[in-house]
Kinemage of the C-alpha trace (Angstrom):
@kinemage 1
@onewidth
@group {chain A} dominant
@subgroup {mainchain}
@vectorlist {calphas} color= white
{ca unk a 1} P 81.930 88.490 111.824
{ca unk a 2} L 82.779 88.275 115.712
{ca unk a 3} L 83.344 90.867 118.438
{ca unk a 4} L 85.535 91.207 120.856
{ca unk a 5} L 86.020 93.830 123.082
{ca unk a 6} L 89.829 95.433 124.095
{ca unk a 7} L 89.938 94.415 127.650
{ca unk a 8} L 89.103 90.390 125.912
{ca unk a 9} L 91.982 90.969 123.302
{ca unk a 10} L 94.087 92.221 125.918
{ca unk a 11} L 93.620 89.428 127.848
{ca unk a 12} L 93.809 86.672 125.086
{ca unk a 13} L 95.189 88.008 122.178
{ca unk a 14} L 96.261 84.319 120.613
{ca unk a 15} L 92.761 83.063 120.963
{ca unk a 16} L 91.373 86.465 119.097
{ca unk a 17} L 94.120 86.104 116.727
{ca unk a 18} L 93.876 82.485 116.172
{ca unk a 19} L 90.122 82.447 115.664
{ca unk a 20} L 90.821 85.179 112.652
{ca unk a 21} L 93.032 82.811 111.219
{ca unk a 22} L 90.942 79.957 111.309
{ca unk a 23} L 88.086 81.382 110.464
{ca unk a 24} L 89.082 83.771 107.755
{ca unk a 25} L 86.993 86.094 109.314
{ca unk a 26} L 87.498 89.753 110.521
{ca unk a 27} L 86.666 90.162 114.256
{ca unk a 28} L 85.951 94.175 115.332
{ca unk a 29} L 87.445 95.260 117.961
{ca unk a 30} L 84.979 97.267 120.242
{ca unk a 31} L 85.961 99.511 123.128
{ca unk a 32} L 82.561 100.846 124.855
{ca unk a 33} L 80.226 98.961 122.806
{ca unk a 34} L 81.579 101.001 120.012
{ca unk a 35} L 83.957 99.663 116.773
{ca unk a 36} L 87.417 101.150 116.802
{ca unk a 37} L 89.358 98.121 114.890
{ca unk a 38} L 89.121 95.335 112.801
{ca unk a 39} L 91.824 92.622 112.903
{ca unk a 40} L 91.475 90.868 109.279
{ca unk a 41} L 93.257 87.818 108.532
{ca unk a 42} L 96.231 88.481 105.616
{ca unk a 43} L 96.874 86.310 102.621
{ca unk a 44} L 100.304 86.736 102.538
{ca unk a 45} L 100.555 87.282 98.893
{ca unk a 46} L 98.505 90.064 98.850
{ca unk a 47} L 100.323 91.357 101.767
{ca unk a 48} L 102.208 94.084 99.973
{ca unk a 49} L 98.962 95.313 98.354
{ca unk a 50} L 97.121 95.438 101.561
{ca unk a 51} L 99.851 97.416 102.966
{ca unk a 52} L 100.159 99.906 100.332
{ca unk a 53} L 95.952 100.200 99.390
{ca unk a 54} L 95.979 101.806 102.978
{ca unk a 55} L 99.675 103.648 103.064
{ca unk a 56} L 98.211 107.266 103.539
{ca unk a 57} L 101.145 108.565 101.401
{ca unk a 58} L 101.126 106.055 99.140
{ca unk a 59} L 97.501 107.195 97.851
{ca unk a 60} L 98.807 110.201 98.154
{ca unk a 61} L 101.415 110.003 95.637
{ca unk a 62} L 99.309 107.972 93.558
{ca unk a 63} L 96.905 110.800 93.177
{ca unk a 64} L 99.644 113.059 92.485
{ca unk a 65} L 101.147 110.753 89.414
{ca unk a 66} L 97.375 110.416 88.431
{ca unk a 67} L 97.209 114.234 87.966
{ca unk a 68} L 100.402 114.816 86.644
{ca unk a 69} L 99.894 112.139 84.101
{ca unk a 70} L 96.611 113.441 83.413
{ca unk a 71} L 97.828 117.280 82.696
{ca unk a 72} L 100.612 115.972 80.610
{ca unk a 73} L 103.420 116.535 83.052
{ca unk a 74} L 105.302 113.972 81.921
{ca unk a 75} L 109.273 113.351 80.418
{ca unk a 76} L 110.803 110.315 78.132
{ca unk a 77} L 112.730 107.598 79.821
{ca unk a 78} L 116.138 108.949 78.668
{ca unk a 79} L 115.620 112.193 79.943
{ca unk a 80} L 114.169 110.714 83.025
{ca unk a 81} L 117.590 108.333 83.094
{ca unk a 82} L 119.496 111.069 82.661
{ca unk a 83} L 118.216 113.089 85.564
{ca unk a 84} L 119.005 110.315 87.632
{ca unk a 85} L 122.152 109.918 86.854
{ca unk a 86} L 122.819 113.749 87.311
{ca unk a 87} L 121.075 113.288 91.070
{ca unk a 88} L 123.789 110.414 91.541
{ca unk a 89} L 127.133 112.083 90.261
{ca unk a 90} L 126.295 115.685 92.109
């Protein structure tokens, strides 16, 4: 795994970028000697995925449907349908 520090990236971004890609390799960014970043490279079909494991309110609200689900807070598909269909007409 390389380093590269934000006044290099700044100055060469398409070389830091490009040796991610063609290495497959995450570089960490440093600022001070210290890590603040890490530029990953992205398999574009698990793009989506990527995006959403990190989404802070996407975890969120998948903790939330996990509890729910878990205390039995839950209603049928037709009343569920229905619902909808009253949020759509009012």
């Amino acid at each position: 795994m390389s380093t590269v520090s934000t006044r290099d990236l700044s100055r060469n971004p398409s070389a830091v970028l490009n040796d991610v890609t063609r290495s497959g390799r995450p570089a960490l960014v440093t600022r001070h000697g210290r890590v603040i970043a890490a530029l990953v490279p992205v398999d574009q079909e698990a793009l989506e995925d990527l995006v959403l494991a990190t989404a802070p309110q996407f975890l969120e609200d998948m903790a939330a449907a996990s509890a729910a689900l878990k205390a039995g807070d839950t209603v049928g598909g037709a009343e569920l349908w229905a619902e909808l269909s009253d949020e759509r007409a009012g």
